[in-house]
Every structure is written in C-alpha cells, then in structure tokens.
C-alpha positions as CSV (number, residue, x, y, z in Angstrom):
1,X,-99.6,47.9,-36.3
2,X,-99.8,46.6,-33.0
3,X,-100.8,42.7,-34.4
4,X,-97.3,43.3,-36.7
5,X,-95.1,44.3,-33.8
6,X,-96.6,40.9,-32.0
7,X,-95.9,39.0,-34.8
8,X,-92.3,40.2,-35.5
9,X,-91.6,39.3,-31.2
10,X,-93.2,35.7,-31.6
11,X,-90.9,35.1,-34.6
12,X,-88.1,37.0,-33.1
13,X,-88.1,34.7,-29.9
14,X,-88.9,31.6,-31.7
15,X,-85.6,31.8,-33.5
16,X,-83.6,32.7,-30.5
17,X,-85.1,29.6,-28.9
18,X,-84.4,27.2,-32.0
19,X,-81.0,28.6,-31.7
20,X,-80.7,28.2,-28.0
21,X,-81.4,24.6,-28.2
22,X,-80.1,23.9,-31.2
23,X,-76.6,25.1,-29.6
24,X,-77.3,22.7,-26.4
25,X,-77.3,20.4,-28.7
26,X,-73.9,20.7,-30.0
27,X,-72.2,21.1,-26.2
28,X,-73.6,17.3,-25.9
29,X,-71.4,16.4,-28.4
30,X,-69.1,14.0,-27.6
31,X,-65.4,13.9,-28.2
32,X,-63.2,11.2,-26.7
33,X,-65.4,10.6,-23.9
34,X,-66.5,14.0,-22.9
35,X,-69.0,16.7,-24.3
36,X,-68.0,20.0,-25.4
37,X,-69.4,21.1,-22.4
38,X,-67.1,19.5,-20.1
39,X,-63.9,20.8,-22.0
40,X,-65.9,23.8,-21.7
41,X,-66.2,23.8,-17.7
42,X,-62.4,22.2,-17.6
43,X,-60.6,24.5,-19.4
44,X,-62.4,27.3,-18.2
45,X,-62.2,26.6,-14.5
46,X,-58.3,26.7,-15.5
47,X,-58.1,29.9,-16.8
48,X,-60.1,30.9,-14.1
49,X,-58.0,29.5,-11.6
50,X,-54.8,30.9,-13.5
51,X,-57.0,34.1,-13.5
52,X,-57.4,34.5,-9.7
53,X,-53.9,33.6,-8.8
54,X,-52.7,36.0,-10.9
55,X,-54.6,38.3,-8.8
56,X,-53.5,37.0,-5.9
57,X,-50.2,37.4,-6.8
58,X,-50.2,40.7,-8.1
59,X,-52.1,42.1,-5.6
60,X,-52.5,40.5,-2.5
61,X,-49.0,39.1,-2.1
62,X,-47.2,42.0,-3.1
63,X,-49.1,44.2,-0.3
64,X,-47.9,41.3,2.4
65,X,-44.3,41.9,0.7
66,X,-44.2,45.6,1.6
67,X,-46.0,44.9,5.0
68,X,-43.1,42.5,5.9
69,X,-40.6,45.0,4.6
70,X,-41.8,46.9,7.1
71,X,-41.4,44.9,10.5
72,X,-38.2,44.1,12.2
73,X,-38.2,40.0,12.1
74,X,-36.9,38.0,8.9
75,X,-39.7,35.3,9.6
76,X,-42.7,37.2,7.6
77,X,-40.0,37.6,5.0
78,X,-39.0,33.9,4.2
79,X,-42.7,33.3,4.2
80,X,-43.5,35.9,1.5
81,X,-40.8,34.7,-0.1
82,X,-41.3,30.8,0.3
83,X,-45.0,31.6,-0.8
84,X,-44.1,33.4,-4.3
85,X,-41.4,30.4,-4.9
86,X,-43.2,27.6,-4.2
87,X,-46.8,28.6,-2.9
88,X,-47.8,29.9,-6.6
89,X,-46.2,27.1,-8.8
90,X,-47.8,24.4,-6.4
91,X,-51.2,26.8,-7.0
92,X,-51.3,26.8,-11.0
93,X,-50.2,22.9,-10.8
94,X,-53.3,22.0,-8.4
95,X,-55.4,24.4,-10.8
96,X,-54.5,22.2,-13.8
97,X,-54.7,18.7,-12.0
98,X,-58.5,19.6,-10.5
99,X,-59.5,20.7,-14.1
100,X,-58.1,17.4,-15.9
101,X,-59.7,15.3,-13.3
102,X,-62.9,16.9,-14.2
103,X,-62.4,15.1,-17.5
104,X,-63.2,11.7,-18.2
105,X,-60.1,10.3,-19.3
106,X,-58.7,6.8,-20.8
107,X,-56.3,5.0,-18.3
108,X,-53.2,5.6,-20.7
109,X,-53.3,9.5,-20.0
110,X,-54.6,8.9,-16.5
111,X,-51.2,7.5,-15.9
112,X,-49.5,9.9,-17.3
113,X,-50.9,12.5,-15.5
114,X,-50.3,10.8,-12.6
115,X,-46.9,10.2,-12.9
116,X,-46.7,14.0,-14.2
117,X,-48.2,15.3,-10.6
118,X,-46.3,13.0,-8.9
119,X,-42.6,14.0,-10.0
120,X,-43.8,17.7,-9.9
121,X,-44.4,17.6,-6.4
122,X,-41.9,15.7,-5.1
123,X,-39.8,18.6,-6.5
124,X,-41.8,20.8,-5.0
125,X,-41.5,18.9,-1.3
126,X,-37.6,19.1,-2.2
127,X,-36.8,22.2,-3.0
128,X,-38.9,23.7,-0.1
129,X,-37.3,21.5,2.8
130,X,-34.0,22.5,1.4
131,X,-34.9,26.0,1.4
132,X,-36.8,25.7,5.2
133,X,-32.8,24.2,5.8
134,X,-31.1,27.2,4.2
135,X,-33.1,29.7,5.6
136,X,-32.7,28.0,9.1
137,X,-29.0,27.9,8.6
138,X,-28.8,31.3,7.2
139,X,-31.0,32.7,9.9
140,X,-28.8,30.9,12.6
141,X,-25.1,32.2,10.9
142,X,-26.4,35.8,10.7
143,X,-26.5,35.8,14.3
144,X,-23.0,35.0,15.4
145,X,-20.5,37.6,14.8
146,X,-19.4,38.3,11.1
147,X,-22.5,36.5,10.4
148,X,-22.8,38.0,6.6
149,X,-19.2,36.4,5.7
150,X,-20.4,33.0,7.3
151,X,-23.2,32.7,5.1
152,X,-20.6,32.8,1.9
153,X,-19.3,29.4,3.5
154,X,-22.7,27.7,3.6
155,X,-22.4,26.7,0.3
156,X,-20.1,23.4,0.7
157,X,-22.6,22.3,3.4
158,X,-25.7,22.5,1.5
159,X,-23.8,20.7,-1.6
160,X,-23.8,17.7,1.0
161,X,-27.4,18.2,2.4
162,X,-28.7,18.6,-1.1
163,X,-27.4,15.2,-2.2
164,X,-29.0,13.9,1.0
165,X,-32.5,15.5,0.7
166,X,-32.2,14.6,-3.7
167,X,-31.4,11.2,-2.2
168,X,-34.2,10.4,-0.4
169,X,-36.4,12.6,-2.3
170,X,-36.2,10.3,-5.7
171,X,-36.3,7.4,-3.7
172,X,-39.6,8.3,-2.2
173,X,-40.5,9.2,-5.9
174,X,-39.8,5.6,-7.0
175,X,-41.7,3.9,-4.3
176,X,-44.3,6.2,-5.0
177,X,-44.5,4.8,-8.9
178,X,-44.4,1.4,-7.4
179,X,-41.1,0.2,-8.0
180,X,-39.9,-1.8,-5.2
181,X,-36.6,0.7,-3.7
182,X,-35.6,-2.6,-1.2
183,X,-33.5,-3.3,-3.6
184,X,-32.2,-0.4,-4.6
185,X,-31.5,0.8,-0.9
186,X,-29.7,-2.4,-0.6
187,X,-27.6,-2.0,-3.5
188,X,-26.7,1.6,-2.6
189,X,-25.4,0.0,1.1
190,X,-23.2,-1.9,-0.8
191,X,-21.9,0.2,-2.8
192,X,-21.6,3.2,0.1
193,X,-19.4,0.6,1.3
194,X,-16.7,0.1,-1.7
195,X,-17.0,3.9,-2.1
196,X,-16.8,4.3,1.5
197,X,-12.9,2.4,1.3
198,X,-12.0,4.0,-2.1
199,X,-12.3,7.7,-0.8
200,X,-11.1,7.4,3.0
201,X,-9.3,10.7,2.3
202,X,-12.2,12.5,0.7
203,X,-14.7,11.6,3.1
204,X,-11.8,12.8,6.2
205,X,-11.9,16.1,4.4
206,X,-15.6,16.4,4.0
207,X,-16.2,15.8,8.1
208,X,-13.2,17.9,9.0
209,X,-14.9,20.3,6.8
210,X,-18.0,20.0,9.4
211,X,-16.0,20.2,12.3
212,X,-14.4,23.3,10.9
213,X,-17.5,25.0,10.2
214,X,-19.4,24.4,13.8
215,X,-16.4,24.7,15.2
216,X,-15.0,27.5,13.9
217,X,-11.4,27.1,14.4
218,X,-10.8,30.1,11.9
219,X,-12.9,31.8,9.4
220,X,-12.6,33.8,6.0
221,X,-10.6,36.2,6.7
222,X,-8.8,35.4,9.4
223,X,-4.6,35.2,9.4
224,X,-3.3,31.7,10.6
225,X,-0.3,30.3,11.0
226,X,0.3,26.6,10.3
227,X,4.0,25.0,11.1
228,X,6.1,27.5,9.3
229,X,3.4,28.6,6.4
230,X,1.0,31.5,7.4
231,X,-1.3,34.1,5.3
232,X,-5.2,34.8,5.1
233,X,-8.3,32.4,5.1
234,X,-9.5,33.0,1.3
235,X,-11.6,30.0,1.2
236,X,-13.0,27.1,3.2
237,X,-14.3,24.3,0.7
238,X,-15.4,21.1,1.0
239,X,-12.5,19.3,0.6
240,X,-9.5,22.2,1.3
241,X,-8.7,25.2,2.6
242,X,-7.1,28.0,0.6
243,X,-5.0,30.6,1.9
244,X,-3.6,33.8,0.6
245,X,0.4,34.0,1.6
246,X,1.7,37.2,2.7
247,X,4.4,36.8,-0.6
248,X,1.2,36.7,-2.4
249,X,1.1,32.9,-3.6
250,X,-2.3,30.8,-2.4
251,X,-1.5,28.0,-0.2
252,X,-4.1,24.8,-0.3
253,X,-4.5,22.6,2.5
254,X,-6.7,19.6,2.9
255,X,-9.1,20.1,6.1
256,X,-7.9,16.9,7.6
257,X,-4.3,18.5,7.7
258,X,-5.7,21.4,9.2
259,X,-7.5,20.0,12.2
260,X,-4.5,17.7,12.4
261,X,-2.3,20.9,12.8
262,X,-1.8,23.0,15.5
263,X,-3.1,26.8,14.5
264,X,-1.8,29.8,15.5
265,X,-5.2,32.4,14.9
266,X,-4.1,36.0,14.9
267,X,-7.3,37.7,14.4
268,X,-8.7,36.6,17.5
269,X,-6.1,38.1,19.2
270,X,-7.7,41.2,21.0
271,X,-4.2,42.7,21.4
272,X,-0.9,41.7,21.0
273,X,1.8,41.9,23.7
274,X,5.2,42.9,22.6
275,X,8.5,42.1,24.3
276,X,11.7,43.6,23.3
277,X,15.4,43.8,24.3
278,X,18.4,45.9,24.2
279,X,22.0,47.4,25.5
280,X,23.7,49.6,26.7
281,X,27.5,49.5,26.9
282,X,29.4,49.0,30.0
283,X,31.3,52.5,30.3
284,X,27.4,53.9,31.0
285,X,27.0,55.3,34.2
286,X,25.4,54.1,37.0
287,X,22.8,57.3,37.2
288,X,22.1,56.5,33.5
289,X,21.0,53.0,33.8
290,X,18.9,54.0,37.2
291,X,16.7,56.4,35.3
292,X,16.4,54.0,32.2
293,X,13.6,52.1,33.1
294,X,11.9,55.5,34.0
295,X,12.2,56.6,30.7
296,X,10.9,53.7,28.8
297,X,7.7,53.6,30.9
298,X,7.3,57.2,30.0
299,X,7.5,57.1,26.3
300,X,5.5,53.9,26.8
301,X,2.9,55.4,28.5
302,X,2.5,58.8,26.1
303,X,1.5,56.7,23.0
304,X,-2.1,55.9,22.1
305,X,-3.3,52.6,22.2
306,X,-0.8,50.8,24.7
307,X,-0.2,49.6,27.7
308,X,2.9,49.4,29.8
309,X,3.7,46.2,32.0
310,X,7.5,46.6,33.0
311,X,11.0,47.1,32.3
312,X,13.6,46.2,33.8
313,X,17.4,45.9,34.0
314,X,17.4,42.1,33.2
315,X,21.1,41.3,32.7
316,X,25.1,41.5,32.6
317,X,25.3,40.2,29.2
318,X,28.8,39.5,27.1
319,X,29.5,43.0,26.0
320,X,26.4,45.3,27.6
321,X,24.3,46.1,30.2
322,X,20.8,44.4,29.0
323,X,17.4,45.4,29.3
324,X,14.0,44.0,28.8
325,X,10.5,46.2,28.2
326,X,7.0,44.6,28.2
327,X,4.0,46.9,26.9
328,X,0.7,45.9,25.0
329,X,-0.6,46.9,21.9
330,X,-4.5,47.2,22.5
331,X,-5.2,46.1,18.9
332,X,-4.2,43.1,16.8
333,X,-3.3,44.5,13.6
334,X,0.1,43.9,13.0
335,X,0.6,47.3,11.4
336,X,-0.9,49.2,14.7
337,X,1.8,47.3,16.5
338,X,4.5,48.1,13.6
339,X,4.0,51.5,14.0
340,X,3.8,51.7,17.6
341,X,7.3,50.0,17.7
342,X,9.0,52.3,15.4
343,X,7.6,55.4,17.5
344,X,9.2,53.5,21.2
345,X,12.6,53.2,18.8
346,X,12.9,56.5,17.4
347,X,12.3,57.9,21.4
348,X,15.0,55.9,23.1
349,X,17.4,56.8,20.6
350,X,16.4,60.4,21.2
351,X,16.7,60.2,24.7
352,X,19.7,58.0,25.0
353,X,21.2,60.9,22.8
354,X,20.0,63.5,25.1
355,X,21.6,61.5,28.0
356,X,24.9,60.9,26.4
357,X,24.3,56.5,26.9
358,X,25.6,54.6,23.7
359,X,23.6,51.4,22.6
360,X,26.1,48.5,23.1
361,X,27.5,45.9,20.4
362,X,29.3,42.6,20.0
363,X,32.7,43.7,21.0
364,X,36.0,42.0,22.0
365,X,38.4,43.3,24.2
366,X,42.2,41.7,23.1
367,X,45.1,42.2,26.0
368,X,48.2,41.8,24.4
369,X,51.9,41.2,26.0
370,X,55.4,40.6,24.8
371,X,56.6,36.7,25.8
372,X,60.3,37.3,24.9
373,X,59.8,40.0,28.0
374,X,58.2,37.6,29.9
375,X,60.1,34.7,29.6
376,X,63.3,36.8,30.8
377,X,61.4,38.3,33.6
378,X,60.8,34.5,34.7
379,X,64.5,33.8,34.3
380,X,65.8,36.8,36.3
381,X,63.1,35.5,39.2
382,X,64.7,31.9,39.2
383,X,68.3,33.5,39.7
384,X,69.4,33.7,43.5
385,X,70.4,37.3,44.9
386,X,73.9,37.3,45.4
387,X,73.9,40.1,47.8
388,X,71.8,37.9,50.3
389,X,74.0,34.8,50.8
390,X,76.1,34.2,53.4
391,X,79.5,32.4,52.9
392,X,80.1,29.8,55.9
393,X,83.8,30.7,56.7
C-alpha cells in the first residue's frame, strides 16, 4: 500500500513538472518581438499600477480632502484639488508609458508613442499653469472687498491669458516634435502686426479692459453716471461694458469710452449730502424767520441716520425770504435719502402751519394809475396862481 501511494506521488509530480515546463515554454513564445511573458509583465504592471492609484485615490486622497476641509487656509485645498485634476491623469499616463517601454517595439510605434506622450503632457503642463494662474488670481480677488463678485469678472482676463499660455504651449509642442517654430514665430510677428493695425479699436478695449479691472474704477454692481446716461454695472466684458438703465433698457459702452469719460460712482459714496432751498413770503414776521433756522436743525436732528451742518437765512429773493439747509444722509442709498427728505418736508409744513408762516411763490405786484388824471394834475401845476401876482401900477 505504501509502494502504491509512492508511486501515484512520483507520477503525480512528474506531470506537474512536464506541465510546468511545458508552460515556460509557451511564455517564450515570441510575438512581434516580445514573449508572452513580457506582455505578461507589461500589461500587468499596468493594471497594477491602475490598481494602486485607484487606491490611492479612493483612499488616501479622499482622507487629505476631509483633513483640508478642516483647516482655515485655501492652500491645502487647491492642492487636493490640483492633485485629483491633474496629479491622477499624469499618474495612469506615466503607468501606461513605463509599461509600453517595457516592450520591445518597432520604431513606427515608438514614434507614435512618443508623439502621444508628448502632446498629453504638454496639456497637462497647460492646464495646470493656467489653473496655478486662476487660483492665484482668485485667491488674490477674494481678498479685496466684494471679493466673491470680483471673481465673476475674471473670466474675460483669463480668455486673454489662456490664448497666451495655448500660444506658447503648442509652440513648445512643435519644437518639441522637431519642427523648426523660427519660422513660425516670425510669421506670427508679422502678422501681429497687420492684425495689430486692423483692430486698433479692439485691442483699446481689451487694455482699457485691464486698466478697468486693476483699477477698479467701478465694479458690478455699482451705479455710475456717464455724461447724461446713468444706471447699474451689469457686466464688464472684454470688449464693453453693459449697464442696466434706471428706465430699464441696457446701455453698452466700449471700455475705451469709459476710461475716456469722466464717472460719477455713487456706490462709493459713504453718505450723501443733501442741500435744499425754500421761502417764505415777505409779509412773515420778523420773530418767525428768527426762530426758522431753529426749527429746521431740530427736525433735522430728531431723524435717524443724519446729520445736521447748517441753515441759514441765505437771501432777499424776487418774491420771498429764502433759505438754505445743509444736513447729511449717513448712507448712500438713494431711497434712505428719499425718505429722509419727504419726512424734513412733511415737518416744515407742519410747523410752518403751526406758526402761521406761508411758503412763498412767484408773484407780481401790478400798481396801477389813471394818466387822463395825471396828465391834468401836470397841467394845473404848469398854470401860475393868480392870487399871488402883483400888478405893477
């Protein structure tokens, strides 16, 4: 029994070992230039690699994520976040060029590959200096005030750094596949130059459109006045401006106009100060307009939100006794002040009612005479009195 067990073991591991080699025999096997055992190691240090980035990914990078939700700077964050958008494809396409590069491969494909690799990272090396830009823009808006509505106007600008960093992006990529970009710069100067002439006014826009934004002459938001036109910021573009009216129409203007222009700003008025006028008629007593001024600083004074300066009687006009009031309104919102100006008005006119004064108006006083009296008086006057001369005898 025990000879038979033997037996059946010897035979047992002799077939596993024909196998065995039998099978290392078929991973020498060549196909176009490689064994079956290097596709073998290639494909499967891939999917190994895919494998533990996945890992990484899942688990590693979304434990940094929370940990950076966590603390007070945005710095971890746009690393987490410049790590999952760029970090992981540039991972999986270094996975896949170290595996193929394992293979032997005919020059054909080797180019291929090449060229492959070569355009996927430059797009990679593109995208992440714009972002590094944006973020650095973003992160430098946020701090000024109303930085959250300032980032909504970054958008024009990186339209014109985009182009830039694209520019000089594919022609890196083309010196990079050996073709010679001399030439192609030196066509480009030439024709920067014709375009250059042909779009004067474009290109005025597009830097009065950086001078607006550093600047900062207005922003969205804001309610300007421009010559005789006036409403809210709605949009600041690359090439124009667009403003909502206060009839409710949307006025455009190019940005070269508007730095040309003087601007009246509004909403960085931290209050507004008011100065109004009025009269009193004539026939008002002289008590009365002693204790006016009095009275005006008083109702002045009682509402919220101002601040009294002076009033005086200013002047003997045509046909009343004029006064001028100073106060400010410590807000610029034109209804605030609206509201304050209606509550000074209804006052006076209580008080003036109280008091007995009138407010004055245009009037005309006509004095007229009879000239058929007149005329006779003047011919009575030229006649001498008899009774007072003297006959010589």
């Amino acid at each position: 029994m025990y000879l038979v067990k033997n037996k059946l073991y010897i035979s047992a591991l002799s077939i596993t070992t024909f196998f065995m080699f039998d099978n290392l025999e078929v991973l020498e096997t060549v196909y176009f230039r490689n064994t079956l055992l290097d596709y073998i190691i290639a494909f499967g240090s891939i999917l190994l690699g895919f494998l533990l980035i996945a890992i990484f990914k899942r688990v590693i990078l979304r434990k940094v994520e929370k940990l950076s939700g966590n603390t007070n700077t945005k710095i971890d964050d746009y690393l987490v976040h410049g790590i999952e958008r760029f970090g992981i494809p540039a991972l999986y396409v270094t996975v896949v060029y170290s595996g193929l590069t394992y293979l032997t491969l005919n020059r054909k494909f080797e180019n291929i590959l090449r060229i492959a690799i070569t355009v996927l990272v430059t797009y990679l090396v593109i995208r992440i200096v714009s972002t590094i830009i944006l973020m650095l823009l973003q992160s430098y808006v946020r701090r000024q005030d109303r930085g959250e509505d300032k980032v909504k106007e970054l958008g024009g600008l990186m339209i014109v750094i985009n182009v830039i960093i694209w520019g000089i992006g594919l022609l890196s990529l083309l010196d990079n596949l050996g073709y010679d970009v001399t030439t192609v710069i030196a066509g480009l100067g030439i024709g920067g130059v014709a375009i250059a002439l042909a779009s004067q006014n474009i290109l005025g826009d597009l830097f009065n459109y950086f001078v607006i934004f550093f600047d900062r002459p207005f922003e969205t938001g804001d309610f300007i006045i421009i010559d005789t036109k006036m409403g809210v910021v709605d949009y600041i573009g690359v090439k124009s401006t667009r403003i909502k009216s206060l009839t409710g129409e949307q006025l455009i203007f190019s940005n070269s106009d508007l730095t040309k222009s003087r601007i009246h700003n509004y909403k960085r008025m931290e209050r507004r100060r008011i100065l109004f006028k009025f009269g009193v008629v004539y026939q008002t007593s002289l008590e009365n307009v002693k204790q006016i001024p009095g009275m005006i600083k008083s109702i002045i004074t009682s509402i919220e939100n101002t601040t009294f300066d002076r009033a005086h009687f200013a002047a003997y006009g045509e046909s009343s006794l004029d006064f001028e009031v100073v106060y400010y309104v410590q807000s610029s919102d034109y209804t605030v002040y609206m509201d304050i100006q209606q509550t000074i008005n209804l006052r006076i006119y209580e008080e003036f009612l109280r008091m007995g004064v009138e407010f004055a108006y245009p009037t005309r006083t006509l004095y007229v005479t009879d000239s058929n009296a007149d005329k006779k008086r003047d011919r009575n006057d030229d006649k001498p009195d008899r009774t007072t001369i003297i006959q010589p005898e």
